[in-house]
N, C-alpha and C positions, 0 to 999 in steps of 0.2 A: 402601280409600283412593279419595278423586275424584279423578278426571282431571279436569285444566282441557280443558272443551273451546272448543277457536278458533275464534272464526265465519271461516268461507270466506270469499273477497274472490270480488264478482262480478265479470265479465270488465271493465266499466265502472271499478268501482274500482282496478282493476289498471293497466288506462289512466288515471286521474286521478294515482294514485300516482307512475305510470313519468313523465308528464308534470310533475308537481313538483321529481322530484328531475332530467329530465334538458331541460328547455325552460323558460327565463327569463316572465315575464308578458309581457313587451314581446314576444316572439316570436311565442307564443303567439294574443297579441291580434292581429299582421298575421297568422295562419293562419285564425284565426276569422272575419277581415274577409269572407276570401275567401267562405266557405262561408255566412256570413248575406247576403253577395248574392247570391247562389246562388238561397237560399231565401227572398228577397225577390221574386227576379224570377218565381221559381217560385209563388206564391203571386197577385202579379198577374197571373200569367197564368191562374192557373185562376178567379181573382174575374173578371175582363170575361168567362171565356169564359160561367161560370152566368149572368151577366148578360144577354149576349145569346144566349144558347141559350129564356132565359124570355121573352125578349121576342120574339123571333121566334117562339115559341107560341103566346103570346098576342095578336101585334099583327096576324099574318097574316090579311091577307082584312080589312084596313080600309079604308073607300074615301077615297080623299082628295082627294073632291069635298064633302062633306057630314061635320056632328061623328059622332063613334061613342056612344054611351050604354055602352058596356062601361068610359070613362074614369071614368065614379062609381063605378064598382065594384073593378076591379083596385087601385086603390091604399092604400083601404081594406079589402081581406081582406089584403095584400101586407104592411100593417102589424100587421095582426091575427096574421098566423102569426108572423112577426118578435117580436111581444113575448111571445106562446106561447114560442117558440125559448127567447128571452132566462129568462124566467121559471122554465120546468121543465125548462130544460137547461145551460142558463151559468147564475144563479142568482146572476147579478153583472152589474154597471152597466157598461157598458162602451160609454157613449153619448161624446162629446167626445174619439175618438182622439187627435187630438195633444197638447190641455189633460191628458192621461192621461199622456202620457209625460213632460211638462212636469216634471207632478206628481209622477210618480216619481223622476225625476230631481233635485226639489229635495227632498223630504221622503221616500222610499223607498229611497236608498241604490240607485236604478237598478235596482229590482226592480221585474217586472213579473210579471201571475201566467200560469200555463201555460197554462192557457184562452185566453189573448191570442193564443196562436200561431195560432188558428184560427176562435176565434167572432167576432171582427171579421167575417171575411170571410162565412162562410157565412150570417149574420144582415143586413151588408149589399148581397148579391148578392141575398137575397128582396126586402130595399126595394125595392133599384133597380131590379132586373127587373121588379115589378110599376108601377112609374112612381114610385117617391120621388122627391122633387125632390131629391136630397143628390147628394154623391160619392162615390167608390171611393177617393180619396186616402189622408185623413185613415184611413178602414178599416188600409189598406195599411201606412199609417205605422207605427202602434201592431200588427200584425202583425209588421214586419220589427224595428223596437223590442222586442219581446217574444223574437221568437227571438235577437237580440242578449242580451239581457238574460239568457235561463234557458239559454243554453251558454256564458256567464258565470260563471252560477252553478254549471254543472256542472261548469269546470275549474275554481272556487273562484278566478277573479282578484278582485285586490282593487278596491275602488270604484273609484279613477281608472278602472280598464283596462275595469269592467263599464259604468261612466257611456259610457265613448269608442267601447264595441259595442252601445251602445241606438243612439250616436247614429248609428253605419253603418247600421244597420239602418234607419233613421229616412231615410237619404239615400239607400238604395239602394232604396228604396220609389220616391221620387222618380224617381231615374234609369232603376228599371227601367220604369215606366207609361209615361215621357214616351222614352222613350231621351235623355236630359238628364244626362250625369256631372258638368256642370259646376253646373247648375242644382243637383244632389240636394245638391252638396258647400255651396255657399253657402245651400241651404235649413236644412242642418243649423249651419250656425255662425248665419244670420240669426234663425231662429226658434226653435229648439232652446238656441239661445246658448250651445253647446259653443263653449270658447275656441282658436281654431286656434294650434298650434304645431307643430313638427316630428313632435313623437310623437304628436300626432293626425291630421295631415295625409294622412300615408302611408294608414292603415286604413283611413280614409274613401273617399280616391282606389278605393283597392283593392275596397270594398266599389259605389262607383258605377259603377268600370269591369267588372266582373264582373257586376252586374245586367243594365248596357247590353247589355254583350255575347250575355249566355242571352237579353236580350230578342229583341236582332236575330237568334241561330238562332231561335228559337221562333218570331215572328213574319215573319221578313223587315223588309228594309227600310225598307219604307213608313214615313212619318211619319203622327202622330196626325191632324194637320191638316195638308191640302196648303193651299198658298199658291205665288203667282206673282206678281210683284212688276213691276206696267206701267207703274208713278209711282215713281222715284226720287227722293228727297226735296229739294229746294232751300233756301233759305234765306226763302226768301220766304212759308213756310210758318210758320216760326217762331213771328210771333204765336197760328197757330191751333194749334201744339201746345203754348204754355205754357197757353191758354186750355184747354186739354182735360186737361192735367195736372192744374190746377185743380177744374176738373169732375168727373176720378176722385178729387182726394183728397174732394169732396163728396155723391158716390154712396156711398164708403166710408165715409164718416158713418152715411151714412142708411143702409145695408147691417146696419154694428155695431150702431148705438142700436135699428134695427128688430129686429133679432134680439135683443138682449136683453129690451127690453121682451118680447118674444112668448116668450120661455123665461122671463119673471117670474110671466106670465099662467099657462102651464102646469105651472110648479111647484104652482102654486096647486090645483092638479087630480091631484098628488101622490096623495092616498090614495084616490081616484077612476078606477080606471085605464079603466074603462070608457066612465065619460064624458067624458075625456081624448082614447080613441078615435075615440068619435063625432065630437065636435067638431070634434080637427084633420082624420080622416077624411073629413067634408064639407067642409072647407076647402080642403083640398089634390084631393080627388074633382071638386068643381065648377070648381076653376080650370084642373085641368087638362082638364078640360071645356071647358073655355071657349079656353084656351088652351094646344093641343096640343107644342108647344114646351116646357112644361114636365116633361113626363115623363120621367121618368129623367136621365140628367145633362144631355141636353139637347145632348150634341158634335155631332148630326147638325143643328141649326139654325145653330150655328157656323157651320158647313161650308162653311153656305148661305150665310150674309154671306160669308164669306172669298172663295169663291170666282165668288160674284155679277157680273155685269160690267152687267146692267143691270135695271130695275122688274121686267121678266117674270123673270130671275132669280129676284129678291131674295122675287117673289112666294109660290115653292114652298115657305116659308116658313111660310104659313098653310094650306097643305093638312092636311085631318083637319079644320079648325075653320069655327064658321060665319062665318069672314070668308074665305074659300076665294070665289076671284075676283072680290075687292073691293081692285085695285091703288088705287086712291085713301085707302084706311085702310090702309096700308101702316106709316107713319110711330105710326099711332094704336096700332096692333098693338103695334109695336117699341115704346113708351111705356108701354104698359099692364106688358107681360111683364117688362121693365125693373124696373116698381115690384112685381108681383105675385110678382117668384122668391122674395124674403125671405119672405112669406109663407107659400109652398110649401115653402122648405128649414123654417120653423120648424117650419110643421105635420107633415112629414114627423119630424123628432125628437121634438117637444112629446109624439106622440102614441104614440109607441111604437116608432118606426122607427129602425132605422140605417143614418149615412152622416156623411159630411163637409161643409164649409163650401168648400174647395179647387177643385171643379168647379162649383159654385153664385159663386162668384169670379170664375172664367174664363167662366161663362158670361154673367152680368152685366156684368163688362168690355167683352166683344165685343158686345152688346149695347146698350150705355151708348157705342160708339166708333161706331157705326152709326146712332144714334139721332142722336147729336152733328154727324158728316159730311152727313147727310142734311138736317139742317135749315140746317143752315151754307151747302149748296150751294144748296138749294131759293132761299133768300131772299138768296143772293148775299149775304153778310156781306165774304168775303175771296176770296181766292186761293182756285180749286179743290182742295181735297183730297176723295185719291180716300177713299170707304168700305170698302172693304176693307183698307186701311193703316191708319184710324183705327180699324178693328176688331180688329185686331191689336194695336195702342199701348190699345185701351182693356183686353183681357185682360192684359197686363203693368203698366197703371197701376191696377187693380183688385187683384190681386195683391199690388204694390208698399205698397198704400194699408192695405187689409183687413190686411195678415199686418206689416204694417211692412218690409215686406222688397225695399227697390229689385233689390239685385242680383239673387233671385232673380226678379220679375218679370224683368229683361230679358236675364237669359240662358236660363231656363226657353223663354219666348216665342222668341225666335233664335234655340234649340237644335230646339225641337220643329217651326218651321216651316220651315228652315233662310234664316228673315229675318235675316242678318247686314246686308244695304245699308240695311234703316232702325234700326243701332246707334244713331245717335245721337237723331234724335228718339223711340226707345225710352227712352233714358236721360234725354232732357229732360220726358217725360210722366212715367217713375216717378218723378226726384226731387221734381218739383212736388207730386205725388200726397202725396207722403210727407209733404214739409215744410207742405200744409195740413190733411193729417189728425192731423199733430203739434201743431197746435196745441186741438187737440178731445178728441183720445184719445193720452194718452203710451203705451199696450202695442197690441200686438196683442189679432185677436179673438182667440186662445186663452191668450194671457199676460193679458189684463184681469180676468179669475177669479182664478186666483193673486194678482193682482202687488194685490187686492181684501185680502186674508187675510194677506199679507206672506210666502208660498212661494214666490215666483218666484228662478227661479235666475237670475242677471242674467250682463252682462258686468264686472260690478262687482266686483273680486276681493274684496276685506274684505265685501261684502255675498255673493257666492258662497258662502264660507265661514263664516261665521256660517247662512246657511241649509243647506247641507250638515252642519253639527255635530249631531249626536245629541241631545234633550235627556237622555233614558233613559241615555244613555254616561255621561253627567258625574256624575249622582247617586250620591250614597252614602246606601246602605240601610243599612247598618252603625251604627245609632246607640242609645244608652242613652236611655231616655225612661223621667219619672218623673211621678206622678200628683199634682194639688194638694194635696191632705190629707197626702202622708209631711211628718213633722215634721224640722225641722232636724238633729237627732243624726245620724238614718237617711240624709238628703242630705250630709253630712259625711262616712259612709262610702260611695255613690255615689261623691262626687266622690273619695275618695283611690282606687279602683279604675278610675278614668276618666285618659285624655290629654285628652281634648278639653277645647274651652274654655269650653263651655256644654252644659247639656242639656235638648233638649225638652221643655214639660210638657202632657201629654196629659191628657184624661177618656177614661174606660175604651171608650169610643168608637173611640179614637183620634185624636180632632178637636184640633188643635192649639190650645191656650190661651195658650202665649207660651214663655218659654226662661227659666230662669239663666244669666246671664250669670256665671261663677266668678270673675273678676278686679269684678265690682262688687260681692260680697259677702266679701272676703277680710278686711274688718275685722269680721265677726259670725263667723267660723269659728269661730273661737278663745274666741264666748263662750259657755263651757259652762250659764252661765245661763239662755242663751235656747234652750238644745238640746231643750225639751219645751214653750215658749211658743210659738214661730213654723213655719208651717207651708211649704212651697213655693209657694202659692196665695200667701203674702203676699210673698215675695221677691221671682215672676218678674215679668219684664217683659217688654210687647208684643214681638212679631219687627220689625226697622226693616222689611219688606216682603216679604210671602211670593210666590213663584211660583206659577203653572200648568200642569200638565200639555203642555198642548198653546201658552205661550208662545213667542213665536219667538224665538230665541236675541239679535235686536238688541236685544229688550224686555228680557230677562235682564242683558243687559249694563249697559246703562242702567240698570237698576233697581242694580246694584252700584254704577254711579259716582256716584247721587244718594244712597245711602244709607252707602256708603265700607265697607261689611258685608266680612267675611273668609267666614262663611257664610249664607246663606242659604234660607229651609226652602221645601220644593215641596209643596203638598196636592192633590187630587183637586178633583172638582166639588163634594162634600160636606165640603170644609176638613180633611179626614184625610189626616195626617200622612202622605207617600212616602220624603222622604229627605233629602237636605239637600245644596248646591252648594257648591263650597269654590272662593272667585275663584281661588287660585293653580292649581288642577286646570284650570280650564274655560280659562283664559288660555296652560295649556301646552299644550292639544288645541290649541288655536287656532292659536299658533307650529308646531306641526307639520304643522299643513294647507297653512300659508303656505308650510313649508318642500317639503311634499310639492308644490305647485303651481307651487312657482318651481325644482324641479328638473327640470323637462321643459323 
């Protein structure tokens, strides 16, 4: 006799099990929060420290009276081992962090894969270390997203509670790099477009105060960027900060459209990868040759504006490069680097490297706010404003402009500097920012890809849910399909062994040729004369309008209210037959998302 043998429960499934029957999801999800900030912060902290452990390697013993010729080189092997890394050991795309998590989040059901937890980072710590022009942000994001996401999936919560621990993850990224709880929280509803309510609220809070905090043991105190604030703002300024809001929502034009275009060029270069390399490799080699500011994210130029008080300041600026003590191209510098960072963050990606758009942002900001003060005071336009406050307001109207995201631009920026006294011409440069980039580009840079394809998850509730629905869920595979040539007798017995109201007619393929419709031939049933003249090939008739595979669920719907159809047939990319949509099934998924989303 056999013994039934029982597979053992590993100690993990024991824990998953004890946690189903005795801890609610809603529980659960705030225990979770805790621990993926945790390992949010913990993650950003070992990505800057590879970063500058590589760069202080390799940068030591530059002189920075004259350029270095080692700048052609480092960032071109820096990308070469990077796309090795990527290739023969991730073996998956994992370029556009945050447009990643977007994505999962509108079309993956908030799955993200295990590799996430960690090749972000160890792939963007080689760019940046070697001088990629990109950031550590977006990296970070899509790491703390990912560990949100697969202990998700390990205690098996269900989608709401896995979407609301990408999106901690996603905010406690933020919070931990900048020490910004408040900044992480509104990065996550602004750009992320998690919709805040009570039962999202909490986990998130929870998730950014937790990162802050292991940041400041880990790190101390200090902030990313010091600032000191000599010019308190007046009102007299006014004009020249809406005039500059203006300005960053038109740098964030030129930011987006230059970046896209240069990610259209190098797709092009797709099955190429070599001379992909080459390419952005001297691109991004010879600029940052040229101009030594752009290597690596570039915070230590920053610095320099921010904390500048005067020309010889502002000067140590171009040390490393051959404008190194040429105070009168000062301005020309700041202009050039201005327009050359898109260049540098695209070639950086284009070419094989990884990093983010997020410090490439702040850095062009401050940048674009120094550039703007400097010529403003030079030529006496208005009222003096100082340069190091318009540097500050330009990395928050850059921000604001680039990601669509006021709020976080100006509490990110006031968190990280601890510049609360210039709140409000903070607030008058992001919104200006916003409202002229709105008129150019309705998404952000990372929602403009999606929102292209119709996957973006919006704050738009009926449009959220129609892009969260499955299309794979609603199909029925379960269907009888009959071949042209069976003769009428033969579909008379079909049909009495059938419910349904129609049936598929296939060629042996299984390429779809059209349906019987049973209610438009019920007056030939019955005539046993024709049960050996007519065949199914004469009866059926076209489908009112088949689906796609990969349709978005608004198109689906739409296609049922033009054609008024109860089902409707889905085929592949070869017109073979998947399954068939029945509107009363997909219309009650529907009701129940609605109803799941409006009980929190």
């Amino acid at each position: 006799m056999e013994a039934a043998i029982e597979k053992k429960e590993t100690p993990m499934e024991r824990i998953v099990n004890w946690r189903n029957q005795h801890i609610p999801d809603r529980q659960m999800t705030l225990i979770l929060s805790f621990f993926v900030g945790f390992f949010a912060s913990v993650a950003a902290l070992f990505l800057h420290w590879i970063i500058r452990q590589i760069q202080i390697l390799l940068t030591t013993g530059f002189t920075i009276t004259s350029y270095n010729w080692l700048y052609l080189l480092f960032p071109i092997i820096g990308i070469w081992i990077t796309s090795m890394f990527i290739k023969y050991v991730v073996k998956d795309n994992i370029s556009h962090g945050i447009t990643r998590v977007l994505y999962a989040i509108s079309t993956k059901n908030s799955h993200l894969k295990r590799h996430n937890c960690w090749s972000s980072v160890i792939a963007s710590a080689i760019t940046i270390g070697f001088g990629g022009s990109v950031g550590a942000e977006a990296p970070i994001v899509l790491t703390g997203s990912a560990i949100g996401s697969n202990l998700g999936q390990l205690f098996h919560l269900e989608k709401k509670n896995l979407m609301l621990l990408v999106g901690c993850g996603a905010s406690a990224a933020i919070a931990g790099i900048f020490k910004a709880p408040i900044a992480g929280l509104v990065f996550t509803l602004e750009v992320l477009m998690v919709d805040l309510s009570m039962a999202s609220l909490l986990p998130i809070l929870i998730s950014c105060v937790t990162a802050t905090c292991f940041s400041y043991i880990f790190v101390g105190d200090t902030a990313l960027f010091n600032f000191h604030l000599d010019n308190a703002w007046t009102l007299g300024r006014l004009p020249a900060y809406t005039l500059f809001g203006l300005f960053c929502g038109l740098v964030s034009l030129y930011f987006m459209r230059t970046m896209t275009a240069c990610e259209n060029v190098f797709a092009k270069m797709k099955e190429h990868p070599y001379t992909r390399l080459i390419f952005g490799g001297l691109i991004l080699s010879s600029l940052i040759f040229l101009f030594p500011s752009l290597y690596g994210e570039g915070y230590a130029a920053v610095e320099v504006l921010l904390n500048g008080n005067s020309e010889g300041d502002w000067m140590n600026i171009m040390n490393n490069s051959l404008f190194y003590g040429h105070g009168n191209l000062l301005v020309l510098y700041i202009g050039l680097v201005l327009l050359t960072k898109v260049f540098a963050t695209s070639a950086t990606n284009g070419s094989g490297g990884c990093g983010g758009t997020f410090a490439p942002s702040l850095f062009i900001g401050a940048f674009a706010g120094f550039f703007f003060s400097r010529l403003w005071n030079m030529y006496q336009v208005g009222v003096y404003i100082p340069e190091k406050n318009l540097t500050l307001m330009g990395m928050a109207g850059l921000i604001a402009g680039v990601m669509h995201a006021p709020l976080t631009g100006i509490f990110l920026i006031a968190e990280i500097t601890g510049g609360y006294q210039l709140f409000m011409p903070l607030i008058i440069v992001c919104v200006v920012s916003v409202l002229t980039i709105n008129i150019f580009e309705p998404h952000s840079i990372y929602a403009m890809r999606l929102a292209r394809e119709g996957k973006l998850l919006t704050h738009h509730i009926d449009k959220s849910i129609l892009i969260l629905m499955n299309l794979d869920s609603v199909i029925e595979k379960d269907f009888t399909s009959v071949n042209p040539d069976l003769p009428l007798s033969k579909l008379v017995r079909v049909i009495s062994e059938n419910d349904s109201e129609f049936l598929p007619v296939v060629d042996k393929a299984g390429t779809l040729l059209g349906e019987i419709d049973i209610t438009k031939i019920r007056h030939i049933v019955f005539r046993t004369e024709l049960y050996n003249r007519m065949t199914v090939g004469q009866l059926m008739t076209k489908a009112p309008a088949t689906l796609g595979m990969n349709d978005p669920m608004e198109e689906v719907m739409k296609k049922f209210d033009t054609t008024n159809a109860n089902y409707l047939p889905v085929v592949d990319i070869n017109k073979i037959l998947v399954g068939y949509i029945s509107r009363a099934r997909m219309y009650s998924m529907y009701r129940k998302l609605v109803a799941d989303f409006s009980a929190e």
